[in-house]
C-alpha positions in Angstrom: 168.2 44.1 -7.1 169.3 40.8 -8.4 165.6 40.1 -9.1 165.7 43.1 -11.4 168.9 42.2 -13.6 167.0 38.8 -14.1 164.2 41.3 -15.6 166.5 42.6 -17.4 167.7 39.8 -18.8 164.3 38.6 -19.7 163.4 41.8 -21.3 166.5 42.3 -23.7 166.5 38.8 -24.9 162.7 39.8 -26.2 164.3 42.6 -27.8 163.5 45.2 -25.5 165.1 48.0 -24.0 166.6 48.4 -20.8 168.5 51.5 -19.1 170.8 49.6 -16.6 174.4 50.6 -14.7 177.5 49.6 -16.9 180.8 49.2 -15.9 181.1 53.2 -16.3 177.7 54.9 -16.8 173.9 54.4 -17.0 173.4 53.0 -20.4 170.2 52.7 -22.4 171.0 49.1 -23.9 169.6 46.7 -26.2 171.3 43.1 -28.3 173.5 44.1 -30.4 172.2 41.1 -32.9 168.5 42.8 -32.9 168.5 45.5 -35.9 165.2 46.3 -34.4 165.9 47.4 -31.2 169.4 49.0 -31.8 167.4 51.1 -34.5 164.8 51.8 -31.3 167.7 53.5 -29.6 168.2 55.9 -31.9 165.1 56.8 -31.8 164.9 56.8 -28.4 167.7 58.8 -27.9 167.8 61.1 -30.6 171.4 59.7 -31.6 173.2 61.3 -34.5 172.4 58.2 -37.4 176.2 58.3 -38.3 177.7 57.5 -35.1 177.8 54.2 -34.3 177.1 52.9 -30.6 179.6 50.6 -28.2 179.4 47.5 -27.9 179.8 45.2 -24.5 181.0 41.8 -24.9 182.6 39.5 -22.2 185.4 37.8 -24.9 187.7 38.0 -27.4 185.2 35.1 -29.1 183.0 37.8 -29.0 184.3 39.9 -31.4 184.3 36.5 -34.2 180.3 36.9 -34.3 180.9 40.8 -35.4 184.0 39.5 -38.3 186.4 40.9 -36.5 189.5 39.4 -36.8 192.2 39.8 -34.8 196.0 38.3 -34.8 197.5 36.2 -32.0 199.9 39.0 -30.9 197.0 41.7 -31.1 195.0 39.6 -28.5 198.6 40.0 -26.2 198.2 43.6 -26.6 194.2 44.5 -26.0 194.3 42.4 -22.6 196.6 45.1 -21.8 193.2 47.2 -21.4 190.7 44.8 -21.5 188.8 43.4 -19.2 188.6 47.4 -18.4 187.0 50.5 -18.9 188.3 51.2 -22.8 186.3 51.0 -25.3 188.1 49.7 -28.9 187.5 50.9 -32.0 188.0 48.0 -34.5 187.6 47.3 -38.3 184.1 45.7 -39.0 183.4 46.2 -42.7 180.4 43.2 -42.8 177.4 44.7 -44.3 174.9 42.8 -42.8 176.1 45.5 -39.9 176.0 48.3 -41.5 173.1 49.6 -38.6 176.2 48.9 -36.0 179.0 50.2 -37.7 176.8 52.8 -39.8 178.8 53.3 -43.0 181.9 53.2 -40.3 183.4 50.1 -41.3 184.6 49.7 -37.5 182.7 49.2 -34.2 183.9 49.9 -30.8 183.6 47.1 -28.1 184.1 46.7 -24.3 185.1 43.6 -22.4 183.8 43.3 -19.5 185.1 41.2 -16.8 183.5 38.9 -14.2 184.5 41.5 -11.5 180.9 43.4 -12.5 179.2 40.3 -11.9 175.6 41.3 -12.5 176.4 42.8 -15.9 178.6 40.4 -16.7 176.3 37.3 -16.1 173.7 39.6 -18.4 175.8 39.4 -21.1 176.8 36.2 -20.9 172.6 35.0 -21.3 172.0 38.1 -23.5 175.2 38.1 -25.8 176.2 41.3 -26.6 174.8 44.6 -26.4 174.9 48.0 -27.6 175.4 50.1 -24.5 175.4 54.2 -25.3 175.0 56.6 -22.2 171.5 56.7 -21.1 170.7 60.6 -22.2 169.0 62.1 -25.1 172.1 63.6 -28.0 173.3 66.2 -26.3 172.5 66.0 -23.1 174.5 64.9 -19.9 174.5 61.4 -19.4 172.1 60.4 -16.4 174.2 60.1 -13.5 170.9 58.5 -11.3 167.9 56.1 -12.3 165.9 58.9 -11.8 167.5 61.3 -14.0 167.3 58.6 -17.2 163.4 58.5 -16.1 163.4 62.2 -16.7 164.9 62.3 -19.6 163.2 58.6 -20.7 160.2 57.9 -18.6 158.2 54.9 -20.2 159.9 54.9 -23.9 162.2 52.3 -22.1 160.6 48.7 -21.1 162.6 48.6 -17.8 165.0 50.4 -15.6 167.6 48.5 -13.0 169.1 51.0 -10.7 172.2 50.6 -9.2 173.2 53.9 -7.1 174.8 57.1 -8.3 177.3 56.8 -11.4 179.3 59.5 -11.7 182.4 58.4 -13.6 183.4 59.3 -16.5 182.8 57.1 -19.7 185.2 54.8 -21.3 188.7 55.9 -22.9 187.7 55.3 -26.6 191.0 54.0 -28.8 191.3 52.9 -32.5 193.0 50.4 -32.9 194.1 49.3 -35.8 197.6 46.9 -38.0 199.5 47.1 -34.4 198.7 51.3 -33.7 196.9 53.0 -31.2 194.8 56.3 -31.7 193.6 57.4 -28.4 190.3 59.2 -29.4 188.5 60.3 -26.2 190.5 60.3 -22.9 
Protein backbone atom coordinates (compact mmCIF):
# COMPACT_ATOMS: atom_id res chain seq x y z
CA UNK A 1 0.00 0.00 0.00
CA UNK A 2 2.76 2.42 0.74
CA UNK A 3 4.13 1.51 -2.75
CA UNK A 4 0.84 2.84 -4.13
CA UNK A 5 0.64 6.31 -2.38
CA UNK A 6 4.28 6.79 -3.78
CA UNK A 7 2.27 6.14 -7.29
CA UNK A 8 0.17 8.42 -6.33
CA UNK A 9 2.33 10.81 -5.67
CA UNK A 10 4.07 10.40 -8.85
CA UNK A 11 1.01 10.53 -10.84
CA UNK A 12 -0.64 13.86 -9.36
CA UNK A 13 2.53 15.73 -9.57
CA UNK A 14 2.22 14.96 -13.59
CA UNK A 15 -1.05 16.27 -13.34
CA UNK A 16 -3.05 13.29 -13.20
CA UNK A 17 -5.79 12.09 -11.44
CA UNK A 18 -6.06 9.85 -8.54
CA UNK A 19 -9.14 8.46 -6.51
CA UNK A 20 -7.43 7.84 -3.10
CA UNK A 21 -8.82 7.61 0.82
CA UNK A 22 -8.98 11.12 2.55
CA UNK A 23 -9.16 11.89 5.94
CA UNK A 24 -13.10 11.35 5.60
CA UNK A 25 -14.11 9.76 2.22
CA UNK A 26 -12.77 8.43 -1.15
CA UNK A 27 -11.85 11.39 -3.04
CA UNK A 28 -11.22 11.74 -6.77
CA UNK A 29 -8.16 14.32 -6.41
CA UNK A 30 -5.96 16.31 -8.50
CA UNK A 31 -3.22 19.75 -7.61
CA UNK A 32 -5.07 22.33 -6.83
CA UNK A 33 -2.32 24.58 -8.84
CA UNK A 34 -3.11 22.49 -12.20
CA UNK A 35 -6.21 24.36 -13.97
CA UNK A 36 -5.97 21.44 -16.27
CA UNK A 37 -6.65 18.69 -14.17
CA UNK A 38 -9.01 20.39 -11.66
CA UNK A 39 -11.03 21.23 -14.95
CA UNK A 40 -10.63 17.14 -15.68
CA UNK A 41 -12.62 16.60 -12.51
CA UNK A 42 -15.42 18.17 -13.58
CA UNK A 43 -15.62 16.46 -16.23
CA UNK A 44 -14.92 13.49 -14.80
CA UNK A 45 -17.42 13.80 -12.34
CA UNK A 46 -20.14 15.57 -13.91
CA UNK A 47 -19.71 18.43 -11.11
CA UNK A 48 -22.19 21.26 -11.18
CA UNK A 49 -19.50 24.18 -12.89
CA UNK A 50 -20.66 26.67 -10.05
CA UNK A 51 -19.63 24.77 -7.04
CA UNK A 52 -16.41 25.01 -6.24
CA UNK A 53 -14.29 21.83 -4.86
CA UNK A 54 -12.30 21.44 -1.26
CA UNK A 55 -9.24 21.96 -0.92
CA UNK A 56 -6.51 19.83 1.37
CA UNK A 57 -3.59 21.50 2.61
CA UNK A 58 -1.30 20.57 5.53
CA UNK A 59 -0.77 24.59 6.86
CA UNK A 60 -1.88 27.65 7.66
CA UNK A 61 1.12 28.71 4.97
CA UNK A 62 -0.87 26.97 2.79
CA UNK A 63 -3.61 29.09 2.55
CA UNK A 64 -0.83 32.30 1.54
CA UNK A 65 -0.29 30.50 -1.99
CA UNK A 66 -4.42 30.80 -2.51
CA UNK A 67 -4.34 34.99 -1.12
CA UNK A 68 -5.92 34.18 1.72
CA UNK A 69 -5.27 36.19 4.38
CA UNK A 70 -5.86 35.59 7.69
CA UNK A 71 -5.34 37.72 11.14
CA UNK A 72 -3.20 36.48 14.00
CA UNK A 73 -6.25 35.91 16.35
CA UNK A 74 -8.17 34.11 13.38
CA UNK A 75 -5.30 31.47 13.25
CA UNK A 76 -6.04 31.05 17.42
CA UNK A 77 -9.47 30.32 16.39
CA UNK A 78 -9.34 27.72 13.17
CA UNK A 79 -6.76 25.42 15.17
CA UNK A 80 -9.82 25.12 17.23
CA UNK A 81 -10.95 22.67 14.26
CA UNK A 82 -8.08 22.22 12.30
CA UNK A 83 -5.97 19.76 11.97
CA UNK A 84 -9.60 17.96 11.67
CA UNK A 85 -12.37 16.92 9.74
CA UNK A 86 -13.90 20.69 8.82
CA UNK A 87 -13.77 21.97 5.92
CA UNK A 88 -13.49 26.16 5.84
CA UNK A 89 -15.03 28.22 3.72
CA UNK A 90 -12.79 31.32 3.27
CA UNK A 91 -12.62 34.62 1.09
CA UNK A 92 -10.41 34.03 -2.05
CA UNK A 93 -11.36 36.71 -4.59
CA UNK A 94 -7.77 36.20 -6.85
CA UNK A 95 -8.84 35.77 -10.34
CA UNK A 96 -6.23 33.90 -11.54
CA UNK A 97 -8.53 31.23 -9.34
CA UNK A 98 -11.52 31.83 -10.56
CA UNK A 99 -11.63 27.72 -11.85
CA UNK A 100 -11.23 27.09 -7.83
CA UNK A 101 -13.33 29.50 -6.39
CA UNK A 102 -15.71 29.59 -9.55
CA UNK A 103 -17.18 33.14 -9.51
CA UNK A 104 -17.39 32.22 -5.51
CA UNK A 105 -14.89 34.50 -4.36
CA UNK A 106 -14.10 31.90 -1.40
CA UNK A 107 -12.69 28.38 -1.30
CA UNK A 108 -13.00 25.81 1.27
CA UNK A 109 -9.78 24.12 2.73
CA UNK A 110 -8.95 21.18 4.96
CA UNK A 111 -5.86 20.75 7.15
CA UNK A 112 -4.75 17.78 7.50
CA UNK A 113 -2.60 16.57 10.20
CA UNK A 114 0.41 14.23 10.38
CA UNK A 115 -1.89 11.79 12.23
CA UNK A 116 -3.03 10.54 8.40
CA UNK A 117 0.41 9.96 7.61
CA UNK A 118 0.16 8.70 4.11
CA UNK A 119 -2.07 11.52 2.88
CA UNK A 120 -0.29 13.79 4.70
CA UNK A 121 3.24 13.07 3.39
CA UNK A 122 1.28 13.24 -0.24
CA UNK A 123 0.51 16.56 0.30
CA UNK A 124 3.41 17.71 1.65
CA UNK A 125 5.45 16.42 -2.09
CA UNK A 126 2.18 17.26 -4.11
CA UNK A 127 1.12 20.69 -2.39
CA UNK A 128 -2.34 21.00 -2.35
CA UNK A 129 -5.14 19.35 -3.85
CA UNK A 130 -8.64 19.50 -4.72
CA UNK A 131 -10.29 16.58 -3.07
CA UNK A 132 -14.27 16.18 -3.85
CA UNK A 133 -15.96 12.78 -3.01
CA UNK A 134 -15.12 10.17 -5.49
CA UNK A 135 -18.87 9.84 -7.15
CA UNK A 136 -20.38 11.15 -10.22
CA UNK A 137 -23.01 14.60 -9.17
CA UNK A 138 -25.57 13.08 -7.62
CA UNK A 139 -24.64 9.95 -6.72
CA UNK A 140 -23.41 8.42 -3.28
CA UNK A 141 -20.00 8.91 -2.63
CA UNK A 142 -18.07 5.57 -3.09
CA UNK A 143 -17.73 4.08 0.14
CA UNK A 144 -15.04 1.15 -1.38
CA UNK A 145 -12.29 1.23 -4.22
CA UNK A 146 -14.39 -0.77 -6.05
CA UNK A 147 -17.48 1.19 -6.05
CA UNK A 148 -15.37 4.49 -7.41
CA UNK A 149 -14.20 1.81 -10.25
CA UNK A 150 -17.87 1.35 -11.02
CA UNK A 151 -18.73 4.52 -11.08
CA UNK A 152 -14.97 5.71 -12.71
CA UNK A 153 -13.32 2.70 -14.16
CA UNK A 154 -10.20 3.91 -16.35
CA UNK A 155 -11.30 7.84 -16.65
CA UNK A 156 -8.99 7.99 -13.49
CA UNK A 157 -5.00 7.40 -13.97
CA UNK A 158 -4.82 5.48 -10.59
CA UNK A 159 -6.70 4.22 -7.69
CA UNK A 160 -5.03 3.61 -3.97
CA UNK A 161 -7.39 1.65 -1.77
CA UNK A 162 -7.43 1.92 1.72
CA UNK A 163 -10.46 -0.25 3.21
CA UNK A 164 -14.13 0.66 3.60
CA UNK A 165 -14.94 4.45 4.23
CA UNK A 166 -18.05 4.95 5.58
CA UNK A 167 -17.99 8.24 7.37
CA UNK A 168 -19.52 10.97 6.77
CA UNK A 169 -17.87 14.00 4.89
CA UNK A 170 -16.45 16.98 6.47
CA UNK A 171 -18.59 19.72 8.52
CA UNK A 172 -18.39 22.62 6.00
CA UNK A 173 -18.24 26.27 7.87
CA UNK A 174 -17.89 29.85 6.53
CA UNK A 175 -15.90 31.63 8.02
CA UNK A 176 -15.61 34.86 7.65
CA UNK A 177 -14.50 38.93 9.95
CA UNK A 178 -14.46 36.68 13.26
CA UNK A 179 -18.18 34.59 12.45
CA UNK A 180 -18.97 31.24 11.98
CA UNK A 181 -21.77 29.89 9.48
CA UNK A 182 -22.05 26.26 9.92
CA UNK A 183 -23.15 25.11 6.39
CA UNK A 184 -23.31 21.27 6.28
CA UNK A 185 -23.16 19.38 9.68
Amino acid sequence: MKNDWQKAIDVLNNDGVVILPTDTLYGIVGKALSKKTVENIYKIKGRNEDKPFIILITSFKDLGIFGVEIEKNDIKVLKEFWPGKVSIVLPCNLSKFEYLHRGTNSIAFRMIGSKNQYLYKLLKKVGPIVAPSANPEGFVPAKTIDEALKYFNNKVDLYVAGGKRDVLPSKLIKYEKGEFVVLRK
